[in-house]
C-alpha positions in Angstrom: 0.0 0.0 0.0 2.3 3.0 -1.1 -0.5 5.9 0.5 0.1 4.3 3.8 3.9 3.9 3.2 4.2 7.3 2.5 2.5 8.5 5.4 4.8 6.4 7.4 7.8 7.9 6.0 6.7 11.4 6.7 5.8 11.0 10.1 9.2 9.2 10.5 11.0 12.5 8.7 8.7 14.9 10.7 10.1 12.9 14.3 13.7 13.0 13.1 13.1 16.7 12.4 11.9 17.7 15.4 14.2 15.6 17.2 17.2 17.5 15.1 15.5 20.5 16.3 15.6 19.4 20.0 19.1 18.4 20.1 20.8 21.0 17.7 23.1 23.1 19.6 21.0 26.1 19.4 18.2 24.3 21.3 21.1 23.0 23.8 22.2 26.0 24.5 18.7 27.7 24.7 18.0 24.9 27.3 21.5 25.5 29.2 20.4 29.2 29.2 16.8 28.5 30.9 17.6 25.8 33.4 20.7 28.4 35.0 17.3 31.6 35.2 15.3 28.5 36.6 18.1 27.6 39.0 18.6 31.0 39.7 15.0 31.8 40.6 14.7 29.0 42.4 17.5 29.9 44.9 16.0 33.2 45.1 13.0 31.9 46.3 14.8 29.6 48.4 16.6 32.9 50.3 13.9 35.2 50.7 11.1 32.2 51.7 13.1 29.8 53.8 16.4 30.4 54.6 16.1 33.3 56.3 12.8 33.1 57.6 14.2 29.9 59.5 17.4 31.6 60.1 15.6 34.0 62.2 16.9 36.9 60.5 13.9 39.1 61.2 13.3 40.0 64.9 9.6 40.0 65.4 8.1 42.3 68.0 5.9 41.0 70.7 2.3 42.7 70.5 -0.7 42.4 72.3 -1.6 38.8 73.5 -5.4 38.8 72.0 -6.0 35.1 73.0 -6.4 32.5 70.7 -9.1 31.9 68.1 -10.8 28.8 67.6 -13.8 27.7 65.2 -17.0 26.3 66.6 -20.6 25.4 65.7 -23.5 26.8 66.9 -25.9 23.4 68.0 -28.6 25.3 69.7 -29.8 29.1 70.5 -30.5 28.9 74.4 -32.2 32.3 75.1 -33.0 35.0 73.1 -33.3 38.5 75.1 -34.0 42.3 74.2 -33.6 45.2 76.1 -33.0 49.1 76.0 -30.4 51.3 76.5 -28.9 54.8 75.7 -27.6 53.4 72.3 -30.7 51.5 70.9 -32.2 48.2 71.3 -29.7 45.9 72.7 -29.8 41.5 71.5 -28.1 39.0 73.7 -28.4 36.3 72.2 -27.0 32.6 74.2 -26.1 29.5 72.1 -24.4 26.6 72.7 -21.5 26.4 70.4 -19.4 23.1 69.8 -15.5 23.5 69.8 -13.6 20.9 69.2 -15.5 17.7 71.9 -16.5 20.5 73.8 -19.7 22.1 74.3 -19.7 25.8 75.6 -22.3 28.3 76.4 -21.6 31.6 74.6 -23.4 34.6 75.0 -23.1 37.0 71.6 -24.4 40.8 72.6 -25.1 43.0 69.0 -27.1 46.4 68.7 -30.2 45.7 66.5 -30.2 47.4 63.6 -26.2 47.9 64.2 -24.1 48.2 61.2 -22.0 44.8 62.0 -24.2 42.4 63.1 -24.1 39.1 62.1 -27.2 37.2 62.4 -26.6 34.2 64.1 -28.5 31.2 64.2 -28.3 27.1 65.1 -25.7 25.7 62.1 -23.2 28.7 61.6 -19.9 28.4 61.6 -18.3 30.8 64.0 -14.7 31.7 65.1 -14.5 32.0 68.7 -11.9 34.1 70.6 -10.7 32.0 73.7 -8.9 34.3 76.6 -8.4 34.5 80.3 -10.3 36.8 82.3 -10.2 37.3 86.4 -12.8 34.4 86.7 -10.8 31.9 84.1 -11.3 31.3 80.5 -13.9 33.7 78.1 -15.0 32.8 75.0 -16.2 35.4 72.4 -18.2 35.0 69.4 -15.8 37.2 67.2 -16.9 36.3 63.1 -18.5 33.9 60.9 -16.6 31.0 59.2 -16.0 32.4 55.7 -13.2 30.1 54.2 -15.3 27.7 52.5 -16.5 30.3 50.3 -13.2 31.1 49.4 -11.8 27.7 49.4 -14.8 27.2 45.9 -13.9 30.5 44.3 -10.7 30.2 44.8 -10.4 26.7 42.5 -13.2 28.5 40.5 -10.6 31.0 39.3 -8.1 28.4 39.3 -9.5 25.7 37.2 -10.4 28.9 34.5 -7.4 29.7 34.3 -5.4 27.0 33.6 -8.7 25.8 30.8 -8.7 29.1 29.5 -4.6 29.8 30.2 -3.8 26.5 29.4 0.1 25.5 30.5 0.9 29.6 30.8 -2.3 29.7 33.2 -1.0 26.6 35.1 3.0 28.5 35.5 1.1 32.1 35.7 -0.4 30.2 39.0 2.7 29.2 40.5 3.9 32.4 39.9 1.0 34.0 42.2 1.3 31.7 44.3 5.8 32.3 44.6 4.6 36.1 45.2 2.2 35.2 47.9 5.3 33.4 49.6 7.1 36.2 49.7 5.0 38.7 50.6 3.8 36.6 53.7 7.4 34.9 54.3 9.6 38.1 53.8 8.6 41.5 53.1 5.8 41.3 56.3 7.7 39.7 58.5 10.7 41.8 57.6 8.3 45.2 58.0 7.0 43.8 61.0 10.7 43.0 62.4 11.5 47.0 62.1 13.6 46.9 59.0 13.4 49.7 56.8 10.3 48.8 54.7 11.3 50.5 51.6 14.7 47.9 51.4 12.3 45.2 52.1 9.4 45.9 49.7 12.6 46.5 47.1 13.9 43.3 47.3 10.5 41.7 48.1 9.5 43.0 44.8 12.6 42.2 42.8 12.2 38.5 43.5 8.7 38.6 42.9 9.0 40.6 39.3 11.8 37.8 38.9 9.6 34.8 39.6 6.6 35.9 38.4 7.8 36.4 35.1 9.6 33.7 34.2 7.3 31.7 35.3 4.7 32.6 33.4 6.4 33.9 30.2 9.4 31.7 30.1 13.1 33.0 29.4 13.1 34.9 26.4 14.1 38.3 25.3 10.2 39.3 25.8 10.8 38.4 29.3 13.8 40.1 29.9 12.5 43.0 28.3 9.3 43.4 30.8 11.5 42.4 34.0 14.3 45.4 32.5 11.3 48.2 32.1 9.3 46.9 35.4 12.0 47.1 37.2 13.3 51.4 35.7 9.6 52.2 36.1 9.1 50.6 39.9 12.3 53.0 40.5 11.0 55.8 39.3 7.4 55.0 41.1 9.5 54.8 44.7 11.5 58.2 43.8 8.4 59.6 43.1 6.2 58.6 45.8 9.3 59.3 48.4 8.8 63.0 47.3 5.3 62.8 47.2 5.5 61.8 51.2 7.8 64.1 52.0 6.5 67.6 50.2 2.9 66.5 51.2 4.2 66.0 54.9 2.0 62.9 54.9 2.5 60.7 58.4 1.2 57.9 56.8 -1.8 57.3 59.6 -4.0 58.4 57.6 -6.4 55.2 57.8 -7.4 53.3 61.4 -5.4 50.2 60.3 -2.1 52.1 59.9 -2.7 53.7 63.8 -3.7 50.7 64.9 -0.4 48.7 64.0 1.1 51.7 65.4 -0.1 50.8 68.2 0.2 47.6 68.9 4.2 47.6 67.8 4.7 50.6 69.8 5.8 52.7 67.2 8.7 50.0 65.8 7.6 50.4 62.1 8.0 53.3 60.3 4.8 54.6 58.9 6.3 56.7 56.1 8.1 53.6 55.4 5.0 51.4 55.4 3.1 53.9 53.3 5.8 53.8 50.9 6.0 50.3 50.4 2.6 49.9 50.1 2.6 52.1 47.0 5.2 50.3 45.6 3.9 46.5 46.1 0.5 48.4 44.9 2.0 49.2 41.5 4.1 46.8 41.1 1.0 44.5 39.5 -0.3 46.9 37.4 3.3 48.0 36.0 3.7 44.2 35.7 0.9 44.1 33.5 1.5 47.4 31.1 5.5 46.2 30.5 4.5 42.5 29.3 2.0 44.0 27.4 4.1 46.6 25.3 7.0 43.9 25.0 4.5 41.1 23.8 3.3 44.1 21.1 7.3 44.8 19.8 8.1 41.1 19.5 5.0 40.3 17.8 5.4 43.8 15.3 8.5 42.4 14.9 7.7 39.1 14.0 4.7 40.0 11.9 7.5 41.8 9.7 11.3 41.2 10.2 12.3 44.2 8.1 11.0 46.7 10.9 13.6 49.0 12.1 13.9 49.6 15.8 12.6 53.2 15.2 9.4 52.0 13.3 8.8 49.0 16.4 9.1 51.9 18.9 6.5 54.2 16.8 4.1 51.2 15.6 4.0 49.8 19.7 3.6 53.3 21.3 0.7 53.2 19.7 -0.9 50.3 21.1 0.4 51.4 24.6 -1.5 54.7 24.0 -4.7 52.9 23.9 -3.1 50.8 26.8 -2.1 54.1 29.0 -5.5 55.4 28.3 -7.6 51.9 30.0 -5.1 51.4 32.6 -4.9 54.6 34.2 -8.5 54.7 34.5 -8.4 50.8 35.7 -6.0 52.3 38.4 -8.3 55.3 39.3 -11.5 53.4 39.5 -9.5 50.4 41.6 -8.7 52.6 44.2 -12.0 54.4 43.8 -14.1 51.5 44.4 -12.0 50.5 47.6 -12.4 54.0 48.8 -16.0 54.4 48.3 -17.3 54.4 51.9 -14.9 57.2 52.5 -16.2 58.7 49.5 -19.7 58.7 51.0 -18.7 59.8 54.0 -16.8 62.5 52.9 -20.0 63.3 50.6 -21.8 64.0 53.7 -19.6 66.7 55.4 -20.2 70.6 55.0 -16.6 71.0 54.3 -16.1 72.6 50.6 -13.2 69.7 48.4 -10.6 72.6 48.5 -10.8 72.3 52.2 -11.1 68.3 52.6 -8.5 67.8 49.9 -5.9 69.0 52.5 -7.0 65.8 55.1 -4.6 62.9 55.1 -6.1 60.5 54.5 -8.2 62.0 51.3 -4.5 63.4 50.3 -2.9 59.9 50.7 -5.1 58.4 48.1 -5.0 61.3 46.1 -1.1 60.6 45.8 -1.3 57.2 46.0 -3.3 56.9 42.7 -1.8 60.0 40.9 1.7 58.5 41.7 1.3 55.0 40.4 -0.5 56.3 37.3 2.4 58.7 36.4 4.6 54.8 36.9 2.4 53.5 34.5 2.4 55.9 31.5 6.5 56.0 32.0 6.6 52.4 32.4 5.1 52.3 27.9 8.0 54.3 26.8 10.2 52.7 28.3 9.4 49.3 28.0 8.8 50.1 24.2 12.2 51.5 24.1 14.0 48.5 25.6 11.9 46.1 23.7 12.7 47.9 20.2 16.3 47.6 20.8 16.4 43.9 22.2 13.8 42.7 19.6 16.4 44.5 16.9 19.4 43.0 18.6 18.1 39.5 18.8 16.5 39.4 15.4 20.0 40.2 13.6 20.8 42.4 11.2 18.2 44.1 8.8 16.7 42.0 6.0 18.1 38.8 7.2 14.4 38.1 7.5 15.4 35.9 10.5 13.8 36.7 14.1 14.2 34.1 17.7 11.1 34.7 19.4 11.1 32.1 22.8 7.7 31.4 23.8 8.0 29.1 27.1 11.6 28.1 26.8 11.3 27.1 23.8 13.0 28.9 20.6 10.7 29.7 17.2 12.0 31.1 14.1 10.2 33.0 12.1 11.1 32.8 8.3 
């Protein structure tokens, strides 16, 4: 049968192709190239989440003992009381709850028609604050049980990204989940230790941009390129918001949480500090973001036609991060917006004219905050652009060779 002999033979040439492909010493080297960035990474991530966590580098101060918090479940609602006082209608309501073999009788006190109440009943989930008092242990009804909920929407978004992501949604995961590490394993405990929070965000962020990226775009000159015009733009975010903080004499306690940790570390953590690092980690996403972007739009310009100059990639992809700068910056407005909105209302209600609330600190911090990042963003197209232009022109050869090495993955395509 010569039809099915000749199909034979061309999947046999296709195989010895690709296997010439695999094994050529371009691909070796291409290999060599992204297991010593993997290596690298990896012993990044090794420093910042283990060693010196375990090494006890970061000196932790001791706060408030707060007692211990347990879960329970309520069983049964034992009394059910109302009575009145100078603040309203007061609930005490007395259930048994269930913690652990145990079975305790806890009495939870709410205003009705209070703004946090939470609406107890026989079957909830609660977390129950266990402490000492003069006449032995308390217990406290303190929340609901919420991490169920997020247990399902957590794999929710997981299992869409990897169907819709694919493998790049399965790395961009492990990425999140490397920058989660080190937020929780390094730059908190290191701001919480009394290190300067700027060095710690800094280097916190580095390893993240590092990890992140790779990660989820592989080692290639795109890559490079994003992690080369993140990096300029996140500087020029921290020099900015630095003077930002120090011309607008912000204390950085302009929110309860901020005085609140003042409090309880006794005033061992900078709050400038803090503020600033919080507007760096904050940008760092979005400037993560805008820079793959523009460096995905050169490579691919450049790809798409070979005979581009690095002046034409520069003017063609400034144009696409235009339209980018344009939908960002309003992203990054209405993001913090949105998390600002009961302020908003409440600052809605007062009989102070804006010119005069404007001047509050903690209206002026998000005013910075947002006007800050969004001046990191538009500098983060042109120079991304700029850096991607000259790498995409440096990898792809001379002009009219009509050869470009575009690595998507770790893995080397040539476009002919």
């Amino acid at each position: 049968m010569p039809s099915k002999s000749l199909s034979q033979a061309n999947v046999i040439e296709r195989l010895r192709l690709r296997l010439e492909a695999l094994f050529s010493p371009e691909a070796l080297a291409q290999t060599s190239v992204n297991t010593g960035v993997y290596v690298f990474v990896g012993l990044l991530l090794f420093i910042t989440v283990v060693l010196v966590p375990f090494a006890g580098v970061f000196d932790l101060p001791e706060t408030l003992d707060q007692g211990d918090t347990v879960k329970g479940k309520i069983e049964r609602l034992v009394e059910d009381t109302t009575e009145q006082t100078p603040f309203g209608t007061e609930r005490t309501q007395t259930f048994d709850v269930r913690i652990g073999d145990t079975l305790r009788q806890i009495s939870y006190r709410e205003t009705v028609g209070g703004s946090y109440n939470l609406g107890l009943e026989p079957g909830d989930e609660v977390l129950v604050t266990v402490g000492e008092g003069p006449q032995g242990q308390t217990f406290f009804i303190a929340d609901r049980v919420r991490d169920p909920s997020l247990w399902l929407f957590g794999l929710l978004f997981a299992g869409i990204v990897i169907v819709v992501g694919r493998f790049q949604g399965f790395t961009s995961l492990l990425g999140m989940a490397a920058s989660l590490l080190v937020i929780l394993r390094f730059i908190i405990p290191g701001i919480a230790s009394g290190a300067d929070p700027v060095t710690i965000s800094l280097i916190g962020a580095a390893v993240i941009l590092a990890t992140s990226l790779f990660l989820s775009h592989g080692v290639n000159g795109k890559t490079l390129t994003a992690l080369l015009g993140t990096t300029a733009s996140l500087v020029v975010t921290a020099v900015l918001a630095s003077l930002a903080i120090d011309m607008a004499h912000l204390s950085g306690l302009g929110d309860e949480d901020s005085r609140t940790l003042r409090i309880l570390t006794q005033g061992a953590i900078s709050s400038e500090g803090l503020l600033l690092s919080a507007i760096i980690i904050g940008s760092l996403g979005v400037l993560d973001d805008v820079c793959v972007a523009q460096a995905s739009a050169v490579f691919e310009l450049r790809a798409a036609n070979p005979l581009l100059g690095a002046r034409d990639l520069f003017s063609r992809a400034m144009n696409i991060g235009r339209d980018h700068i344009a939908s960002t910056v309003n992203t990054l407005f209405l993001a913090y917006t949105g998390s600002a909105l009961p302020l908003l209302v409440i600052l809605s209600l007062q009989t102070e004219p804006l010119g005069t609330l404007i001047n509050r600190e903690f209206l002026s911090t998000e005013v910075l905050r947002t006007l800050v990042g969004s001046i990191g963003i538009v500098a983060s197209v042109p120079v991304t652009t700029a850096l991607a232009a000259f790498v995409g022109r440096s990898l792809a050869g001379p002009r009219g060779s009509g050869a470009v090495g575009v690595s998507v993955a770790g893995h080397s395509h040539g476009h002919h």
